[in-house]
C-alpha positions in Angstrom: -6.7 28.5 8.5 -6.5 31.3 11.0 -5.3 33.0 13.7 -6.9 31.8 17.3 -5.9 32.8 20.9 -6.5 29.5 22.4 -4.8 26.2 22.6 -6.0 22.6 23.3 -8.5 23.1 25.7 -9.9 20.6 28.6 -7.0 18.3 28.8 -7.8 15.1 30.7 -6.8 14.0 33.9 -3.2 12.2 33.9 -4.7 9.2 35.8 -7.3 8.6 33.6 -5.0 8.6 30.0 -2.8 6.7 32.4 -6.1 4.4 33.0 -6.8 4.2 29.0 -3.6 3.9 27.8 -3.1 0.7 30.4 -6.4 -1.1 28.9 -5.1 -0.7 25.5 -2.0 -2.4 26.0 -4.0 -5.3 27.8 -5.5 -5.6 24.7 -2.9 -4.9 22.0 -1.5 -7.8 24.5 -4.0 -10.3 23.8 -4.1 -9.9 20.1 -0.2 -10.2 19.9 -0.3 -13.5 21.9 -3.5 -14.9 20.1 -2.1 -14.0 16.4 1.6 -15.2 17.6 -0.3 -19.3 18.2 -1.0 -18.6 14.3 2.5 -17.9 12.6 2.0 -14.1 12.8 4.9 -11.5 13.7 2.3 -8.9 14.4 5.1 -6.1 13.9 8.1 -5.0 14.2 10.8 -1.8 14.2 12.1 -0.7 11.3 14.5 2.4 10.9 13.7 4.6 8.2 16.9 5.1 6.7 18.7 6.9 3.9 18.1 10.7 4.7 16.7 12.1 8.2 15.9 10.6 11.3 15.3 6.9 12.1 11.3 6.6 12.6 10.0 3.5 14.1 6.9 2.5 12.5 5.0 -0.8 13.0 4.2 -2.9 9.8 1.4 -5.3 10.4 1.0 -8.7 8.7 -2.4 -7.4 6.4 -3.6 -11.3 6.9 -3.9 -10.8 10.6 -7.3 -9.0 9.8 -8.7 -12.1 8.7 -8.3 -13.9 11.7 -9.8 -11.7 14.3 -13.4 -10.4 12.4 -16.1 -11.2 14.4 -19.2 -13.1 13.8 -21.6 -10.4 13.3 -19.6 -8.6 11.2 -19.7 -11.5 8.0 -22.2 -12.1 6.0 -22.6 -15.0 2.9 -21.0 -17.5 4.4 -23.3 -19.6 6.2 -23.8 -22.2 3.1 -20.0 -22.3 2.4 -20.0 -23.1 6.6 -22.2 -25.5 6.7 -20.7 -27.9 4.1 -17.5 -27.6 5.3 -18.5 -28.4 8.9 -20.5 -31.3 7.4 -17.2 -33.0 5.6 -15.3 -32.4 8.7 -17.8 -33.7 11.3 -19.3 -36.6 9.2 -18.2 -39.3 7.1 -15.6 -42.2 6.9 -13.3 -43.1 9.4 -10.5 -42.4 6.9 -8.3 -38.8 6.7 -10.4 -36.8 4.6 -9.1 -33.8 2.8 -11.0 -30.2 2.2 -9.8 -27.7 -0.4 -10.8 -24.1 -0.1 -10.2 -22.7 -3.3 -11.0 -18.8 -4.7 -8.7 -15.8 -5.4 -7.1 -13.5 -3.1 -9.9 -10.9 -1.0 -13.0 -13.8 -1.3 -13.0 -14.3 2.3 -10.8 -17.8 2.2 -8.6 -17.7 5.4 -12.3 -15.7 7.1 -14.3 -18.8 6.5 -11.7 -21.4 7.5 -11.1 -19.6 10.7 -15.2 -19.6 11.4 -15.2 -22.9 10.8 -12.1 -24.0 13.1 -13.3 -21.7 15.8 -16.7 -23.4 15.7 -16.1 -25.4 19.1 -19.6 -27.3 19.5 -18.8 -29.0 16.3 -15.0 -29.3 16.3 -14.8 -29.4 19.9 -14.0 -33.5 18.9 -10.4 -32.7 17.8 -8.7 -32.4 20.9 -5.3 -32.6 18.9 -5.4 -29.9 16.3 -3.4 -26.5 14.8 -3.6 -24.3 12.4 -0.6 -23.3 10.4 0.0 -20.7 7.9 1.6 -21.4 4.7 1.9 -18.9 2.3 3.9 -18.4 -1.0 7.7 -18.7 0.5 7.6 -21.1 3.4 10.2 -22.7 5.4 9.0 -27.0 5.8 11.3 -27.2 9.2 9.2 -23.8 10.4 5.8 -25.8 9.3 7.0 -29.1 11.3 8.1 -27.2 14.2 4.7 -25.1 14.4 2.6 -28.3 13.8 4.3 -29.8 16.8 4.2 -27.3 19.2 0.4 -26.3 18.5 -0.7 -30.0 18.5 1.1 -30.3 21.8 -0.4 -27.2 23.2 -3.6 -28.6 21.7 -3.5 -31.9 24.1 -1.9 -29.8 27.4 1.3 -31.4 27.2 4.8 -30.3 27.3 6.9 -29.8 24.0 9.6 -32.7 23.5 12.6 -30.7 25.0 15.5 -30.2 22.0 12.4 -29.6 19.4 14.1 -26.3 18.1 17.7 -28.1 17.8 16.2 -31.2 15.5 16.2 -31.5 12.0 13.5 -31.9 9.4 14.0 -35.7 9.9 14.0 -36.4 13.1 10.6 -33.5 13.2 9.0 -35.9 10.6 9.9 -39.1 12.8 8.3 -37.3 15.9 5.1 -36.1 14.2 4.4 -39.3 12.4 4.4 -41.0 15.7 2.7 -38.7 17.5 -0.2 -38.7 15.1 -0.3 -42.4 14.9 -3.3 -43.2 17.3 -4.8 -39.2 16.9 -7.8 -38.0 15.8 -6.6 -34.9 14.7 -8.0 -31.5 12.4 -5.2 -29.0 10.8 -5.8 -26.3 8.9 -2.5 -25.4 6.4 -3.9 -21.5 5.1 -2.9 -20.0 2.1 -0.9 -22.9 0.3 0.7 -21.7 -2.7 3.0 -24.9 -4.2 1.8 -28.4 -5.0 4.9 -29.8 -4.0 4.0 -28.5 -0.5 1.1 -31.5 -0.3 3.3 -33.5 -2.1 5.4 -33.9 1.1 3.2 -32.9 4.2 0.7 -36.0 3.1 3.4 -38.6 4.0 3.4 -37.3 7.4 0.1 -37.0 8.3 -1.5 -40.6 9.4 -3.8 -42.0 8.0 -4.9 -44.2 11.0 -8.5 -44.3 10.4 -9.4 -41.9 13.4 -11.8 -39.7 11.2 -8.4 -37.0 10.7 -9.4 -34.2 8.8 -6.7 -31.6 6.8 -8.1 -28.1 5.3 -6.5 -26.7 2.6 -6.5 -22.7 1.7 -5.4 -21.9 -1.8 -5.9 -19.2 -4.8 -4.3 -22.0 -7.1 -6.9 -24.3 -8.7 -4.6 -26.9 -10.1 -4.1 -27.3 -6.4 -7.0 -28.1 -5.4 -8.2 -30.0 -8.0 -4.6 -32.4 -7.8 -5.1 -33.3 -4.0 -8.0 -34.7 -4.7 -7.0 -38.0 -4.7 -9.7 -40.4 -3.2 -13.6 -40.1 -3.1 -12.7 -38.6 0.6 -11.0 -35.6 -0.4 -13.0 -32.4 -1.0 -13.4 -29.2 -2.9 -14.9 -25.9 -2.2 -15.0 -23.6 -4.6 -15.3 -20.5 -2.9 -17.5 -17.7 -5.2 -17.8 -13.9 -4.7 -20.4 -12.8 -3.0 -24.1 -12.0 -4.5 -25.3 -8.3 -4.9 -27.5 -8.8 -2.1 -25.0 -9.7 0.6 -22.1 -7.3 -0.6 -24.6 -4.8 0.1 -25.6 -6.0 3.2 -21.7 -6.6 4.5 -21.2 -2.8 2.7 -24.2 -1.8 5.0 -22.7 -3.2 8.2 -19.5 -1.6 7.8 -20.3 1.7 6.8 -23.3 2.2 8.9 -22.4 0.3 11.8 -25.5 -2.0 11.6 -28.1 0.8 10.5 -30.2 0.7 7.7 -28.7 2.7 4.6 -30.1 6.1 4.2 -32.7 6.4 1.0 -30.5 9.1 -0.1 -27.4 7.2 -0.5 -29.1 3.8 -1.7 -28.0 4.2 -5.1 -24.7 5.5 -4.7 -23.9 2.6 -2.1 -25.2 -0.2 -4.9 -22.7 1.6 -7.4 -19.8 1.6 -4.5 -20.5 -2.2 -3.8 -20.4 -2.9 -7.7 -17.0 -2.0 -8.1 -16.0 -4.3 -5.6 -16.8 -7.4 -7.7 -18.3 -9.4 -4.7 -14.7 -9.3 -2.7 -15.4 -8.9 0.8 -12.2 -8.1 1.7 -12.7 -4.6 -0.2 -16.4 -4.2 0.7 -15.2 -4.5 4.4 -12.1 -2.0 3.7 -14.5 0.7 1.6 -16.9 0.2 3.8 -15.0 0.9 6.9 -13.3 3.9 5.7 -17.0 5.2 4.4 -18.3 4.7 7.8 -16.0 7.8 9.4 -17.5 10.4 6.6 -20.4 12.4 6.8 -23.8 10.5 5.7 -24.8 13.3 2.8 -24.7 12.2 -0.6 -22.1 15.1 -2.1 -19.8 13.7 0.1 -20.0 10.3 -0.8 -20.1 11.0 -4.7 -16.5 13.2 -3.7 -14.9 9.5 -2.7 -16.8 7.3 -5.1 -15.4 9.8 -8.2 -12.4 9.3 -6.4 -12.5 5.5 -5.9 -13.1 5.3 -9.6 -10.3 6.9 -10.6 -8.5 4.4 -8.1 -9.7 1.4 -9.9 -9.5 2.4 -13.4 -5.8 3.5 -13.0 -4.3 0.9 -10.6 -6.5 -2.3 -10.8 -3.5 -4.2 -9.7 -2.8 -1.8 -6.8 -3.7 -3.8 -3.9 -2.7 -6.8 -5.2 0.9 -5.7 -5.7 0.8 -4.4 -2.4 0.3 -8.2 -0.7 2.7 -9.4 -2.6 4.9 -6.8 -0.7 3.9 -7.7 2.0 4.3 -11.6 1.3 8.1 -11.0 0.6 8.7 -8.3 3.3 6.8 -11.1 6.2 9.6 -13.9 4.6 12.2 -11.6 4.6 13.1 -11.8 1.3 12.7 -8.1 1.3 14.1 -5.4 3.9 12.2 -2.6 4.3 15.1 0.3 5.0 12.7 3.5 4.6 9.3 4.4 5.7 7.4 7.9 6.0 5.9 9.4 8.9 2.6 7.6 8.3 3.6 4.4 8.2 4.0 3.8 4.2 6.4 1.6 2.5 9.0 4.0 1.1 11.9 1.7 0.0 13.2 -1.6 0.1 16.5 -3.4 -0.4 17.3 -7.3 -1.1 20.5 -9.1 -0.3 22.6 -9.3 -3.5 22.4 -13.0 -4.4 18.6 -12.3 -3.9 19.2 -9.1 -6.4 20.9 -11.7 -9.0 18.0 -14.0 -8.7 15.3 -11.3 -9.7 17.6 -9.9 -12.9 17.9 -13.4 -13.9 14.0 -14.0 -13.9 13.4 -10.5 -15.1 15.6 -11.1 -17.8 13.6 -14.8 -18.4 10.5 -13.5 -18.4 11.4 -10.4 -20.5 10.1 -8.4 -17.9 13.0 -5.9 -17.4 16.3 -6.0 -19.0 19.2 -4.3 -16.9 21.7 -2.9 -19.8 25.5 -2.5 -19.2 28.1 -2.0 -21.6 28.5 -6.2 -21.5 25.2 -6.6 -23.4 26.4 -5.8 -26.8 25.3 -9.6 -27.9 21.5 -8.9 -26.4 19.2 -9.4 -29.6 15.7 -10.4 -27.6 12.4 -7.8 -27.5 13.0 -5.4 -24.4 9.9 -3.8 -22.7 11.7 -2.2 -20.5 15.1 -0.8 -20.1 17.5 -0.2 -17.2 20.4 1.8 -18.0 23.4 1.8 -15.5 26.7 2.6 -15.1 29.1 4.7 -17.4 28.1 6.0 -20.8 26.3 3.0 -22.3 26.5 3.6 -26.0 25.8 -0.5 -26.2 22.6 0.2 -24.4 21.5 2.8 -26.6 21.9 1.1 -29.9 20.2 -2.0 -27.7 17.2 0.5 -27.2 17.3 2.5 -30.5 16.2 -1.2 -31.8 13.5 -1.9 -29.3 10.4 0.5 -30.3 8.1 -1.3 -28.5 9.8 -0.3 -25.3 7.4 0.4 -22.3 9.9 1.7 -19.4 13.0 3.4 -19.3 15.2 4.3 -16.4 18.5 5.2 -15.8 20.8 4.9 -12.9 24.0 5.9 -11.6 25.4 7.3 -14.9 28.3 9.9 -15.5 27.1 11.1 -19.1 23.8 11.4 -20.6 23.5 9.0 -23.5 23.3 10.0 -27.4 20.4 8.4 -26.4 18.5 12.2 -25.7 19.8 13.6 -28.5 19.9 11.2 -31.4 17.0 9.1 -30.8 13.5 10.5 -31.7 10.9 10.1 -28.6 8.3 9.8 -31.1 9.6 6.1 -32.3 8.7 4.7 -28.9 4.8 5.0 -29.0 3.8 2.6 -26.1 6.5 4.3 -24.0 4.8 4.4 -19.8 7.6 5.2 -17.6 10.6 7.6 -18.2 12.4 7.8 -15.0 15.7 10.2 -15.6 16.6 10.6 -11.6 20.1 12.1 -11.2 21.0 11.7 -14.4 23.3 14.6 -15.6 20.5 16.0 -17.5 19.7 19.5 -18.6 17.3 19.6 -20.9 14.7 17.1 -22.4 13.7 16.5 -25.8 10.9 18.4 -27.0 8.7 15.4 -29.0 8.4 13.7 -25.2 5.1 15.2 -25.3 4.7 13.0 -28.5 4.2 10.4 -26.0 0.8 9.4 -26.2 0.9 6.6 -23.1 2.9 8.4 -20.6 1.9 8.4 -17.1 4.9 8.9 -15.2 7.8 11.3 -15.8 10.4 12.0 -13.4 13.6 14.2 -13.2 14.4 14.0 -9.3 18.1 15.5 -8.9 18.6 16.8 -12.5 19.5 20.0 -13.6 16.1 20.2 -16.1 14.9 23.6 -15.5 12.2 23.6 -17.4 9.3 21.0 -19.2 9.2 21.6 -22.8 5.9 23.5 -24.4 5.1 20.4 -26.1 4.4 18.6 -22.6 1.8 21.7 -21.1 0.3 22.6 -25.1 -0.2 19.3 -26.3 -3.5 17.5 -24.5 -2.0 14.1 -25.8 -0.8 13.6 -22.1 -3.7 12.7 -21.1 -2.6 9.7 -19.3 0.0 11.0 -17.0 -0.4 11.0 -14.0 3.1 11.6 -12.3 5.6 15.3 -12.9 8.1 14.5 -9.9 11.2 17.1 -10.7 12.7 18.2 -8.0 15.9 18.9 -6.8 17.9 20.6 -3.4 20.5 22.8 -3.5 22.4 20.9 -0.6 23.7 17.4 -1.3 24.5 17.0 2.2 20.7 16.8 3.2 17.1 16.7 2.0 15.4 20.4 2.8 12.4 21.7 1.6 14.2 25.3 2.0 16.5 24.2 -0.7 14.4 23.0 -3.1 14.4 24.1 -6.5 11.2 23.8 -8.9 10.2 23.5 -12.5 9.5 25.7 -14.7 5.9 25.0 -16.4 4.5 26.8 -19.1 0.7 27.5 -19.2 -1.2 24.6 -20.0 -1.0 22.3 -17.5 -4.5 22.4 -17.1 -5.2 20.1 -20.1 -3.1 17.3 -17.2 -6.8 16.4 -15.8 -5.5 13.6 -14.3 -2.7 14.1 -13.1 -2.1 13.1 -9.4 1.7 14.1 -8.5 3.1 17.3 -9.4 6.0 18.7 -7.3 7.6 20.7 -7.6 6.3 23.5 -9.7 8.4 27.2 -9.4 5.6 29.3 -9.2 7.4 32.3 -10.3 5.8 31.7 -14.0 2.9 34.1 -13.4 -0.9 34.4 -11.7 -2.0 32.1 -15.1 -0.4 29.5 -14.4 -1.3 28.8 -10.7 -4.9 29.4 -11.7 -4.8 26.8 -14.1 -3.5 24.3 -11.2 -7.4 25.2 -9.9 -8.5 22.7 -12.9 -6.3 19.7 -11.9 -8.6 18.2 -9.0 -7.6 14.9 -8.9 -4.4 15.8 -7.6 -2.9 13.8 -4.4 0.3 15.5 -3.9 1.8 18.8 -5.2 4.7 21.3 -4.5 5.3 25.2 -4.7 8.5 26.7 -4.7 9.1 30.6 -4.7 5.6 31.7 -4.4 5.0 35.7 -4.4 2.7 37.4 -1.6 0.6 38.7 -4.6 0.3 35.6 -6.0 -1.1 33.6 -2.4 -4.9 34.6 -3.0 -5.0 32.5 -6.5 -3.1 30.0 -5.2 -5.4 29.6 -1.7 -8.6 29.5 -4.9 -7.0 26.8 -6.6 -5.9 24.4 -3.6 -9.3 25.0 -2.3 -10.5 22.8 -5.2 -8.2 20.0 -4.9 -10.4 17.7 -3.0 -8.3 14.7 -2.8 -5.2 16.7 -1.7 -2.7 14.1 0.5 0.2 16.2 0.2 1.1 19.7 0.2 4.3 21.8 0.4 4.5 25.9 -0.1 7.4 27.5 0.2 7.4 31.3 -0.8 9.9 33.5 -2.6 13.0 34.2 -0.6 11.2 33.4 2.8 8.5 36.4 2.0 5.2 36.4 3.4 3.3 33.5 3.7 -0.9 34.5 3.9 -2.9 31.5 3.5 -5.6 32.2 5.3 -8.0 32.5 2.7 -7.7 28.3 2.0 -11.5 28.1 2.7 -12.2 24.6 2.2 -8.6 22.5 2.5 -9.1 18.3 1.7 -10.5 16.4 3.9 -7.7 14.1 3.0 -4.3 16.0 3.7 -1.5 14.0 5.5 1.1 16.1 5.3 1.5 19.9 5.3 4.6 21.9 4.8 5.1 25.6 5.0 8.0 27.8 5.0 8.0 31.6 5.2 7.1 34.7 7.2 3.8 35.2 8.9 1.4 38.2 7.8 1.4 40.4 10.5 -2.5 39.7 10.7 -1.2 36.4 12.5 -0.9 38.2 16.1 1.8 40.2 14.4 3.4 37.2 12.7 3.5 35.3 16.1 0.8 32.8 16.3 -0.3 30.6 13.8 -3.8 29.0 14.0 -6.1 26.0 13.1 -9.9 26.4 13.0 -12.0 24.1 14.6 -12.8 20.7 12.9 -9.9 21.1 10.2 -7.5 19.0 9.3 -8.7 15.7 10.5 -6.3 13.3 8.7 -3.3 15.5 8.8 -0.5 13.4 10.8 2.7 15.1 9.7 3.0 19.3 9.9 6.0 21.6 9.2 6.7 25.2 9.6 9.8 26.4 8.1 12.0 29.7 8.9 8.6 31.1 10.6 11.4 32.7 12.5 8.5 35.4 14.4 6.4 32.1 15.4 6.1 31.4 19.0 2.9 30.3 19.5 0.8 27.5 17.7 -2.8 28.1 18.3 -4.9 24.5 17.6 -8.7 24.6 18.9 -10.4 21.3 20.5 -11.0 18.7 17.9 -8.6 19.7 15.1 -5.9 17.7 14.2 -7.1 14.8 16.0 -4.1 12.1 14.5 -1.3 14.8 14.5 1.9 12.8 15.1 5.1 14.6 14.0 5.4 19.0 14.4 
């Protein structure tokens, strides 16, 4: 960063943003309407709640994607095409059935679509729809989609009342409807057996040549509907080597050959991805905005392995998310300024539903002071309410436990002081947020497994020795222990940090660490140099003296998302000498004087080409700053100052 006279320069013409911005919405238009005629919401407003302003950010439905790739763009499915096209264009006069069947990311809903969008083939079903499924569906939604897009189908107007009728009188219009058809419906992503079960009674079997495509991850699915020599399989496979890395190719080079100089490193990318294309498109497209030089390629492969090896399941839980949030058995009631998935809430017969099945399953086990008769294995603990001595005698019998959280409580359990850490060796998660807590036992760094430790809102001032000296930790990933000094509102100003003892830099991989009270020494902010794999971090009460080694040591955080400084008692803030900030940085918080070799502590500056994914920047109690200097082609995505 540094100190620059001019602003933006060159803006453009009102009349021809005005021009652009038209065009987009034409086309923003089109894909709303076109994914609307396939059950999609394609977003909506949602406040951000809890603590600042409300921020409208869109959520998408991710299985949108799927239905608008082009042609050109897939590659591997021309086989699977053909025989599908083949059951649904020849054959017997009777309603034939044709099971798509592979796990989530193969490419399912992709190759239906190409094949129902084929219209020299299919052009024959004049009466046909495509409806979409999925895990928690509504059977009076499905009938009332499969009417309306059939009718639309044949150009005729929908029965008036439609929306008013029940799921009776819907089946008793479809069936006759269908009677004399020759119809083609595709039902995508079908989760429950039962679901055929029903929908087969109403479709006809009139001996029109009718043809139904089923979309599924389940197997038993598949394999069940097959109930006649006229009802079909596909199992759908991954892709080979050789087209992975010819769909990786297409995305990441836009239809270029790959460079010899990145051949191997591509091959070892497209590995990972296990022949999913839904990945190799995702990778691939987010490779094909970075330079084409092999260092910075191996930077995001060493970073996409870490990815992998650490949250395998990532993505996956992710779509489930999503899957609840598009029924709405989820709210979403916060999201950041870029459009993440903060928090969510459920209605509270939905909330008695999951502790039930939790409980069931013995995945989680919410402990009150009503569980005194609980006697199963618990993996993992949540303490609420009051002091719970029940639940610590529950947990002091539970070794094996994996997580342990506790909410809303008014006094800290024996559990911290009577209990021994070390007992609980497969121990993962300890989350202690707002707890009346002052101090932490000193054998948590006896906790070989540990990946996440957080003491949001607690009084803990400092870590104990055993955590920073001990390189047993090498597993966490996650220090989040910070606290404000007003309850009335969130401030960075009023944050406090943690006190950390050198050592930290045996942490290799840890990703979260915020915030950290810098006032420990020069030694310990050098040793943050060594944790590169970090993704977000926070510094509280950082001296002027101390700016130069901590510039060094955030210069060789490449994969640095996150970052918030805040110096000692408003001093000086010189950061200037950041030579090299990541390439990856979302959000950037400062708050502090300027050095007077900032235009006298006036003007603060962004050098040309930096910052490019940065989308969220504050400046804090820069009281002197009345200019923000930003040269042409930095900070490209800015969205909130």
């Amino acid at each position: 960063m540094a100190g620059v006279s001019c602003l933006i320069a060159k803006p453009k013409p009102r009349h021809e943003i005005a021009s652009k911005v038209k065009d987009l919405k034409l086309k923003v238009g089109k894909l709303k309407k076109e994914g609307s005629s396939y059950g999609f919401d394609s977003s909506f407003e949602q406040g951000s709640g809890g603590s600042g302003d409300t921020i409208n950010v869109p959520w998408h439905d991710p299985r949108a994607i799927s239905l608008f790739i082009e042609e050109a763009e897939i590659v591997g499915i021309e086989s699977p095409k053909g025989e599908l096209l083949n059951w649904l264009i020849e054959g017997a006069a009777e309603r034939t059935v044709i099971s798509v069947v592979g796990m989530g990311g193969l490419g399912k809903t992709t190759l239906a679509k190409k094949v129902y969008d084929n219209k020299k083939d299919v052009k024959r079903f004049a009466c046909r729809a495509w409806i979409i499924v999925s895990q928690s569906f509504k059977m009076e939604i499905v009938l009332q989609n499969m009417i309306k897009q059939f009718y639309k189908a044949m150009k005729e107007p929908i029965p008036e009342g439609m929306d008013a009728m029940d799921e009776i009188s819907l089946i008793g219009l479809l069936k006759k409807y269908l009677e004399d058809k020759m119809y083609a419906i595709v039902f995508d992503d079908v989760w429950r057996l039962e679901f055929w079960g029903f929908i087969k009674y109403i479709l006809s079997e009139n001996r029109s040549s009718s043809r139904v495509v089923i979309t599924t991850r389940n197997v038993e699915i598949g394999c069940a509907i097959r109930e006649s020599r006229f009802h079909h399989v596909h199992n759908l496979q991954p892709l080979s080597p050789e087209s992975s890395l010819e769909l990786f190719c297409k995305k990441a080079f836009q239809g270029s050959c790959c460079p010899s100089e990145l051949e191997k490193i591509s091959i070892d990318i497209v590995k990972r991805c296990a022949g999913l294309s839904f990945e190799i498109v995702a990778i691939g497209g987010a490779l094909s905005t970075k330079q084409k030089n092999e260092l910075e390629w191996q930077k995001f492969n060493d970073s996409l392995s870490s990815e992998l090896e650490t949250n395998s399941h990532l993505q996956k839980g992710k779509e489930y998310l999503n899957e609840l949030i598009h029924r709405s058995l989820v709210q979403l009631s916060e999201v950041d300024q870029v459009g993440r998935i903060r928090r969510c809430k459920v209605h509270d017969l939905m909330r008695e539903i999951i502790l039930k099945k939790a409980e069931e399953l013995s995945f989680c086990h919410v402990l009150g002071d009503e569980d005194s008769s609980f006697n199963g294995k618990l993996r993992r603990g949540s303490v609420q309410k009051g002091t719970n001595t029940i639940a610590v005698e529950i947990i002091s019998r539970n070794a094996q436990i994996r997580s342990l959280l506790l909410f809303d409580i008014d006094v800290v359990p024996m559990l911290l002081t009577d209990i021994s850490f070390t007992k609980f060796k497969l121990l993962k998660v300890v989350d202690f947020e707002h707890a009346p807590l002052y101090s932490v036992p000193e054998d948590l760094g006896n906790l070989f497994h540990l990946r996440y430790l957080s003491l949001r809102g607690t009084k803990v001032k400092m870590l104990p020795k055993s955590i920073v000296e001990i390189t047993k930790l090498k597993k966490l990933r996650h220090i989040l222990a910070y606290s404000y000094h007003s309850t009335l509102e969130v401030r960075f100003e009023t944050a406090r940090g943690l006190h950390i003892g050198e050592g930290i830099s045996n942490m290799l991989d840890l990703q979260k660490l915020c915030y950290v009270d810098a006032n420990n020494g020069r030694g310990l902010i050098e040793e943050m140099g060594k944790l590169r794999q970090l993704r977000r971090l926070g510094i509280v009460n950082l001296m002027e003296e101390d700016e130069p080694s901590m510039c060094a040591s955030i210069s060789n955080m490449k994969y640095l998302e996150s970052l918030v400084i805040v110096s000692k008692d408003d001093g000086i803030l010189n950061l200037q000498t950041i030579s090299n900030p990541s390439r990856y940085l979302r959000n950037l918080c400062l708050q502090g004087g300027l050095s007077s070799n900032a235009y006298g502590g006036e003007c603060f500056g962004f050098v040309e080409s930096g910052f490019q994914k940065l989308k969220m920047l504050r400046l804090l109690n820069m009281k002197e700053l009345k200019t923000l200097s930003i040269q042409e082609g930095t900070l490209p995505i800015l969205e909130h100052v």
